[in-house]
GUZASE-171272 format. One record per atom (N, C-alpha, C): residue in one letter; x, y, z; atom name; chain; residue number from 0. Coordinates in Angstrom, 3 decimals. Each point is the difference from the previous one (the first is absolute). Example, Ala and Ser with C-alpha at 12.3 -4.5 7.8 and 13.67 -1.06 7.14 Angstrom:
R;nuti;east;north;up;drenti;tilum;torvo
R;A;13.190;-5.690;7.800;N;A;0
R;A;-0.890;1.190;0.000;CA;A;0
R;A;0.900;1.200;0.000;C;A;0
R;S;-0.350;1.050;-0.720;N;A;1
R;S;0.820;1.190;0.060;CA;A;1
R;S;-0.770;1.090;0.730;C;A;1
***
This chain:
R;nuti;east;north;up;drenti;tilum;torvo
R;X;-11.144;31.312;9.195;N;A;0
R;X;0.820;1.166;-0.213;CA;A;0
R;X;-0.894;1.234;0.107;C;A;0
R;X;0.520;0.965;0.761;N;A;1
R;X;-0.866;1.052;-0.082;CA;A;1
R;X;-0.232;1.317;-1.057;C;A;1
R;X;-1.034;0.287;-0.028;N;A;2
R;X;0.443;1.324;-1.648;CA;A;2
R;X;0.992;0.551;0.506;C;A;2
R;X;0.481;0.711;0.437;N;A;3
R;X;1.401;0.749;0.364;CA;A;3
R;X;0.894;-0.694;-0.383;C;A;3
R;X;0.470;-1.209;0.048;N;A;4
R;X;1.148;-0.766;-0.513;CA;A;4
R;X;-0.128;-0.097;-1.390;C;A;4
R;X;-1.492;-0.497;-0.567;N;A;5
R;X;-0.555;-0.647;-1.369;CA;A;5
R;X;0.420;1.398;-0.643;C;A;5
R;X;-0.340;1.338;0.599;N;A;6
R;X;-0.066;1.258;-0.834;CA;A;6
R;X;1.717;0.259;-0.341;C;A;6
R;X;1.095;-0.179;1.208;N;A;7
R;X;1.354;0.326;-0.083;CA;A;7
R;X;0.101;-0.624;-0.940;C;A;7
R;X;-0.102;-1.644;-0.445;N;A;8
R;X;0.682;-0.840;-0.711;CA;A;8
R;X;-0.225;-0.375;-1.576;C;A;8
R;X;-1.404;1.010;-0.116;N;A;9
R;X;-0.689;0.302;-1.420;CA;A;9
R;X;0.994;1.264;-0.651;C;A;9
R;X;0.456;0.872;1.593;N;A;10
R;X;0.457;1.296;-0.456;CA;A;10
R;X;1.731;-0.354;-0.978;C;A;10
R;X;0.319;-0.878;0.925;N;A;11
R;X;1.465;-0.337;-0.159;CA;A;11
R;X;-0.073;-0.765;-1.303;C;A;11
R;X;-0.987;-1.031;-0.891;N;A;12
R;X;0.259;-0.305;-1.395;CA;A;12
R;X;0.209;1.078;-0.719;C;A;12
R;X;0.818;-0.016;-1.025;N;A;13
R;X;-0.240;0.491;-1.132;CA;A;13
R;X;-1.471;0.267;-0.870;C;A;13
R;X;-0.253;0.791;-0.444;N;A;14
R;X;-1.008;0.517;-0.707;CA;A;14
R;X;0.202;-0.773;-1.773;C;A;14
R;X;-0.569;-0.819;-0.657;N;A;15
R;X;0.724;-0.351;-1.478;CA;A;15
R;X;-1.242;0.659;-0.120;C;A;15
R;X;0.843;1.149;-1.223;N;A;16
R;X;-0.486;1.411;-0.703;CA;A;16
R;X;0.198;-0.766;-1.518;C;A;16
R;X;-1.073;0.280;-1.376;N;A;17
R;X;0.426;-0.204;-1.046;CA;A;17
R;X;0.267;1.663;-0.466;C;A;17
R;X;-0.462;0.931;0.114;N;A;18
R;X;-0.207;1.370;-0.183;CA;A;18
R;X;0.591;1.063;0.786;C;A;18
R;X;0.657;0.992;-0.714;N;A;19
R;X;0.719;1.226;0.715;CA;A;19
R;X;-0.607;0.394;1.119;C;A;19
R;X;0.597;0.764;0.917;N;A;20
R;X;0.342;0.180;1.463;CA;A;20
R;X;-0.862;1.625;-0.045;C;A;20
R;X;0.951;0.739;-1.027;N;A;21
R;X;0.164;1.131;0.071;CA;A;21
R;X;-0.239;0.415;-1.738;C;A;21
R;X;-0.675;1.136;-0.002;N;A;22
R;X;-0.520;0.897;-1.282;CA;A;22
R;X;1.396;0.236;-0.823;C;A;22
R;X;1.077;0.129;0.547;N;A;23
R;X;1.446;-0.399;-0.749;CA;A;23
R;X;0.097;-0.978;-0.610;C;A;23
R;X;0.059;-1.069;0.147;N;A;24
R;X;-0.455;-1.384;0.202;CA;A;24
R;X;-0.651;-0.663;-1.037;C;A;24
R;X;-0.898;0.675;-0.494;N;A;25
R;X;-1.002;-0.446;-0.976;CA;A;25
R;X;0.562;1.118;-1.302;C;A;25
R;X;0.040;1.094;0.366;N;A;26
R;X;0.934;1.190;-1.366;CA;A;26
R;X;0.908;-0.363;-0.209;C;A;26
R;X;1.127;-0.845;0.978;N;A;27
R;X;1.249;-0.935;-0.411;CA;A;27
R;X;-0.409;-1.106;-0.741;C;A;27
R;X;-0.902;-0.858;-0.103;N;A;28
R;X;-0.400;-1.246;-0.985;CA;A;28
R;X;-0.210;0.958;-1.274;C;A;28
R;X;-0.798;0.927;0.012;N;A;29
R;X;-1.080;0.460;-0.911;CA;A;29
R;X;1.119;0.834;-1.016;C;A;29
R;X;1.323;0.468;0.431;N;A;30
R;X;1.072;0.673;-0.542;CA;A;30
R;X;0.952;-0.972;-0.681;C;A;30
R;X;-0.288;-1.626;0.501;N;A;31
R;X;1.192;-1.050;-0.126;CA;A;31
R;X;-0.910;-0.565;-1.069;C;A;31
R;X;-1.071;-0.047;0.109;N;A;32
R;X;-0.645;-0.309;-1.540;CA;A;32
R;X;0.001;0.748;-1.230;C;A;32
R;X;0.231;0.920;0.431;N;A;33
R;X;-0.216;0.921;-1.404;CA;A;33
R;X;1.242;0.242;-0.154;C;A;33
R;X;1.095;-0.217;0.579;N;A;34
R;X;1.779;0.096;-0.543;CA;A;34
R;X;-0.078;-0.870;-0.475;C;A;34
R;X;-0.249;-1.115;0.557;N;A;35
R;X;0.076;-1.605;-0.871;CA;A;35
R;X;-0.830;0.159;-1.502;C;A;35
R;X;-1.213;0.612;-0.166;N;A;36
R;X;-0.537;0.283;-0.972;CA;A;36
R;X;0.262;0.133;-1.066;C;A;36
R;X;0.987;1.402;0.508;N;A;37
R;X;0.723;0.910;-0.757;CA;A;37
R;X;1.150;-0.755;-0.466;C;A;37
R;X;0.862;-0.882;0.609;N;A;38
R;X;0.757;-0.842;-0.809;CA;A;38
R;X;-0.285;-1.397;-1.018;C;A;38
R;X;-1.121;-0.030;0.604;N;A;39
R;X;-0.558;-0.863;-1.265;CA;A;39
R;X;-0.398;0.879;-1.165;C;A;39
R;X;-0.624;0.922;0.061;N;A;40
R;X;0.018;1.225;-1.201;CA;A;40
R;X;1.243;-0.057;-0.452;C;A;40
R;X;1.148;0.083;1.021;N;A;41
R;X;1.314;0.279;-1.162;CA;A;41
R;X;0.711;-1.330;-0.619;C;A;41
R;X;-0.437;-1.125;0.383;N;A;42
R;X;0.223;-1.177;-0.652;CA;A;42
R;X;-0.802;-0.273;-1.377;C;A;42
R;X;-1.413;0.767;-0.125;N;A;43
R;X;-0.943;-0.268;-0.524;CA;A;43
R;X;0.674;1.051;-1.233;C;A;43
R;X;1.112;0.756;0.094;N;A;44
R;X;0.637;1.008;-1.284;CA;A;44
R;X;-0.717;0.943;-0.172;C;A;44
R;X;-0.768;0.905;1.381;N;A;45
R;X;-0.407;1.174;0.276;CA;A;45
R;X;0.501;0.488;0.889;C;A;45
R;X;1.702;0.361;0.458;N;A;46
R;X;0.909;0.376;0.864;CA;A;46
R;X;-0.161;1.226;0.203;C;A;46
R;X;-1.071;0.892;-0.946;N;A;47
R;X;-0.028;1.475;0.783;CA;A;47
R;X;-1.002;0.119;0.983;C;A;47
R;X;-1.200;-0.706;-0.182;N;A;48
R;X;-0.577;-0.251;0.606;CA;A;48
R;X;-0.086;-0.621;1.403;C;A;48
R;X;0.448;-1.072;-0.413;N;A;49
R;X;0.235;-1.147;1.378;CA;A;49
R;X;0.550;0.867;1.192;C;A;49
R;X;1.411;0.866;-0.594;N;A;50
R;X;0.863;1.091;0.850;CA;A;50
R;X;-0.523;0.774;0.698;C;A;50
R;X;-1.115;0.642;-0.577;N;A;51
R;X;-0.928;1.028;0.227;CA;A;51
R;X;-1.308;-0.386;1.151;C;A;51
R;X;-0.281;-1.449;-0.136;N;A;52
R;X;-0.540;-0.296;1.073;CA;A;52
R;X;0.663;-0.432;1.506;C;A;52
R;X;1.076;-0.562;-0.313;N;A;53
R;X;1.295;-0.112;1.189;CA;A;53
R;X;-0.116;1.383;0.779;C;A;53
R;X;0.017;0.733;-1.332;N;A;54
R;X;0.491;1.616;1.014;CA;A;54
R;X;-1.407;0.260;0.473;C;A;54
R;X;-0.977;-0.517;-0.185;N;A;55
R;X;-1.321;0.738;0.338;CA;A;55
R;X;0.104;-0.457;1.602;C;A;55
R;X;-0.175;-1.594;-0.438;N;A;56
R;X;-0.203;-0.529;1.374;CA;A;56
R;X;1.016;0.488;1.227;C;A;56
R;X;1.773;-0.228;-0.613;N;A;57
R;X;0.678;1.170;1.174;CA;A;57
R;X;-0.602;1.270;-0.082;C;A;57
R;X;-0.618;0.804;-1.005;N;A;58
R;X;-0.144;1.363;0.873;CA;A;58
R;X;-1.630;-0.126;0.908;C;A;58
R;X;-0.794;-0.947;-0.232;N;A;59
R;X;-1.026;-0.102;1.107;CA;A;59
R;X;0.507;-0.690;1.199;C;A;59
R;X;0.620;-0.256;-0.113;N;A;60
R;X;1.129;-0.930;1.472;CA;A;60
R;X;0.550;1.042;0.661;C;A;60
R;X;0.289;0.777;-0.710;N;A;61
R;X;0.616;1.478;0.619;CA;A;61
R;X;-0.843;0.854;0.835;C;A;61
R;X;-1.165;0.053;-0.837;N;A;62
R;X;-1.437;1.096;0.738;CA;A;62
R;X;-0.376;-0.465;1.169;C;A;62
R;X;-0.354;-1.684;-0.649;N;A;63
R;X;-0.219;-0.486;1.414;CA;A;63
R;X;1.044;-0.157;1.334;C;A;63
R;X;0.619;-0.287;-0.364;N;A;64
R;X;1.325;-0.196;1.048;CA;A;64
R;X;0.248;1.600;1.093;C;A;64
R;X;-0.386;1.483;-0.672;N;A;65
R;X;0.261;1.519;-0.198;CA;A;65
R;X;-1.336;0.082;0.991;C;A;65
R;X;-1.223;-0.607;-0.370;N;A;66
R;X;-1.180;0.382;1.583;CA;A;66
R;X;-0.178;-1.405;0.512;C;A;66
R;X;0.667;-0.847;0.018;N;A;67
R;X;-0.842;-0.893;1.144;CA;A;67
R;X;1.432;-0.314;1.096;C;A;67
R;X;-0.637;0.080;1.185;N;A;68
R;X;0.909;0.148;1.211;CA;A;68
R;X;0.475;-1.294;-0.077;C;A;68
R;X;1.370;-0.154;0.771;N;A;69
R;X;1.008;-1.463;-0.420;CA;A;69
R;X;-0.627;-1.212;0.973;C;A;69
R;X;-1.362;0.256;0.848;N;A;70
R;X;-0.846;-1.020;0.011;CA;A;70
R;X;-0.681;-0.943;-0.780;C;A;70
R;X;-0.731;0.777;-0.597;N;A;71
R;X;-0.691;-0.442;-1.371;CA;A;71
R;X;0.793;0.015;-1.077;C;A;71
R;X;1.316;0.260;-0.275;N;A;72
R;X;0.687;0.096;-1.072;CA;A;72
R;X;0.229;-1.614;-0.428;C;A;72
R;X;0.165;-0.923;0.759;N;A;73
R;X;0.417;-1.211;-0.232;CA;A;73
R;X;1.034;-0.248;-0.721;C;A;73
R;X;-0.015;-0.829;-1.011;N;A;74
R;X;1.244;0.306;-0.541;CA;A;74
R;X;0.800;0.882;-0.713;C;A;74
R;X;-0.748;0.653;-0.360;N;A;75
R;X;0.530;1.669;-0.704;CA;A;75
R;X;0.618;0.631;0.721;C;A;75
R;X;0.398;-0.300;1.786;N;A;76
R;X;0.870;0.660;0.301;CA;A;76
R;X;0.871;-0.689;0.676;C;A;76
R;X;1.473;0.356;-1.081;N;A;77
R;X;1.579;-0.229;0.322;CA;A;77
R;X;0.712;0.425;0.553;C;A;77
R;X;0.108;0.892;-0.076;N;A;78
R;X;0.537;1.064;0.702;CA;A;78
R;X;-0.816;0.998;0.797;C;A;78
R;X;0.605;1.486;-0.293;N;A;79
R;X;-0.595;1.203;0.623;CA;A;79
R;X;-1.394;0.185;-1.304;C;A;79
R;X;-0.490;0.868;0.456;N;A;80
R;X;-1.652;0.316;-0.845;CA;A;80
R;X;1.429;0.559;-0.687;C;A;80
R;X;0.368;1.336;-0.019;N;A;81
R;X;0.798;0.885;-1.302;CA;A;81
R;X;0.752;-1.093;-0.714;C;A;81
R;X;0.855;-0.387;0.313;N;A;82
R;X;0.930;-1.070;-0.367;CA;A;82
R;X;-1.086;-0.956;-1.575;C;A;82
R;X;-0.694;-0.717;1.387;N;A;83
R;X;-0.966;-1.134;-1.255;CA;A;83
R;X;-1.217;1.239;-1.073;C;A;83
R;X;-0.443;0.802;0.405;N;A;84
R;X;-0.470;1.172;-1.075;CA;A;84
R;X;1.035;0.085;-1.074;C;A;84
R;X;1.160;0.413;0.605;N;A;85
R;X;0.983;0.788;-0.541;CA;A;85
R;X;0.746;-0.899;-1.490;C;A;85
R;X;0.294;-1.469;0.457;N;A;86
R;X;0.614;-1.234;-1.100;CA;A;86
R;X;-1.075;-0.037;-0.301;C;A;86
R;X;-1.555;-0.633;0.168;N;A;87
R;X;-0.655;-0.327;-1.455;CA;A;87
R;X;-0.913;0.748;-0.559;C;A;87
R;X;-0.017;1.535;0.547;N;A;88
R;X;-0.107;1.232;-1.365;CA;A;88
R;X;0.927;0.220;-0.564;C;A;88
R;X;1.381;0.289;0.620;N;A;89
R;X;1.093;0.183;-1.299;CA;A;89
R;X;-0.039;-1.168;-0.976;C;A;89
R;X;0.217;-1.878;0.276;N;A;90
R;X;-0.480;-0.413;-0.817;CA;A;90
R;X;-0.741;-0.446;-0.951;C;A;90
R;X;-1.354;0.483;0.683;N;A;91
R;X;-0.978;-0.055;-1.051;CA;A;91
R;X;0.103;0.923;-1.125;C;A;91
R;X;0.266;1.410;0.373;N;A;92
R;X;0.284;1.173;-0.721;CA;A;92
R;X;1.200;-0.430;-1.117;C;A;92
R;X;1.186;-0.045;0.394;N;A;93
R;X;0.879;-1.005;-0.880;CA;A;93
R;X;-0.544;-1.075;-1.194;C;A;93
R;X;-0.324;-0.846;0.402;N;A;94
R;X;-0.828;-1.404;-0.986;CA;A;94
R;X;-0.815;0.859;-0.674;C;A;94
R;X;-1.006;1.324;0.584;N;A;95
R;X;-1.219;0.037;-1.119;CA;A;95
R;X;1.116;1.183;-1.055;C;A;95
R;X;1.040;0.663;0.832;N;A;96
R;X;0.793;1.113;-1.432;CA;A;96
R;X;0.563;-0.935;-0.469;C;A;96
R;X;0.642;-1.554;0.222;N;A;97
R;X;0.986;-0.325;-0.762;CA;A;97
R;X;-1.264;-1.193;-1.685;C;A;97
R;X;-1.297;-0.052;0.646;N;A;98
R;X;-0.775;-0.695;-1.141;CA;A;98
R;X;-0.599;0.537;-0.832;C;A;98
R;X;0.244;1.996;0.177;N;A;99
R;X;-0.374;0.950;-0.763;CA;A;99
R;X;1.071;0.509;-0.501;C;A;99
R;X;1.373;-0.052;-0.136;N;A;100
R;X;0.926;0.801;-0.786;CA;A;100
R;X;0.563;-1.114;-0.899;C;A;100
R;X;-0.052;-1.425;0.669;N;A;101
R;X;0.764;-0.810;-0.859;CA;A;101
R;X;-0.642;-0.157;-1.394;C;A;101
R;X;0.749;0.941;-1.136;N;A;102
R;X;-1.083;-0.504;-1.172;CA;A;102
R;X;0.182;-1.403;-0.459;C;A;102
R;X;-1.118;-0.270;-0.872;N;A;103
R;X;-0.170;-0.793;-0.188;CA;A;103
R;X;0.934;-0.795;-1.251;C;A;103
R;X;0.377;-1.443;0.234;N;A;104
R;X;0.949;-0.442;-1.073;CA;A;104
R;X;-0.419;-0.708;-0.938;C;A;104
R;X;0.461;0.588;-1.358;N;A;105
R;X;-0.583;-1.185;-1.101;CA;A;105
R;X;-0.426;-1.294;0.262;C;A;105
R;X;-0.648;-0.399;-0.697;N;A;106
R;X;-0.208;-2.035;0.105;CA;A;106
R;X;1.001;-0.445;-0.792;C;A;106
R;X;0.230;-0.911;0.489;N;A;107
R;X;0.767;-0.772;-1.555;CA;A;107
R;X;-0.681;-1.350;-0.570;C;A;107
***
């Protein structure tokens, strides 16, 4: 077989990747851990907290999503850049006012 064929037919497998593609990619794991985090915080009966990191990680999902072009965005981008900016700063913003006004309720 000649390299020219050997080279086409290396080209045409699949690549098995264990690791992100794209700098999106890796801020999308790195955002899906620390939501998950954050709900184990609120299982753990620190729900202002836990909330507060949810909203962190959406509002760094946001920044990032706001400068990196929808190449490198990987999975952070759903939609339009405004659009995906636009849902997870308003919700992050949301989650972190709603784990700061809710006062707090007796124990029983």
């Amino acid at each position: 077989m000649s390299e020219q064929a050997e080279g086409e037919q290396q080209a045409e497998q699949p690549e098995h990747r264990r690791h992100p593609s794209t700098v999106g990619g890796a801020v999308f794991l790195v955002v899906l851990v620390v939501a998950l985090a954050g709900i184990g915080i609120v299982t753990a009966d620190r729900w202002r907290l836990g909330i507060q990191c949810v909203a962190g990680a959406l509002g760094a999902a946001a920044l990032v999503r706001l400068v990196l072009p929808r190449r490198d965005a990987g999975m952070l981008a759903v939609r339009s850049r405004w659009l995906d900016v636009t849902l997870l700063a308003v919700l992050a913003g949301l989650l972190w006012f709603l784990a700061g006004s809710i006062p707090d309720q007796p124990t029983m």
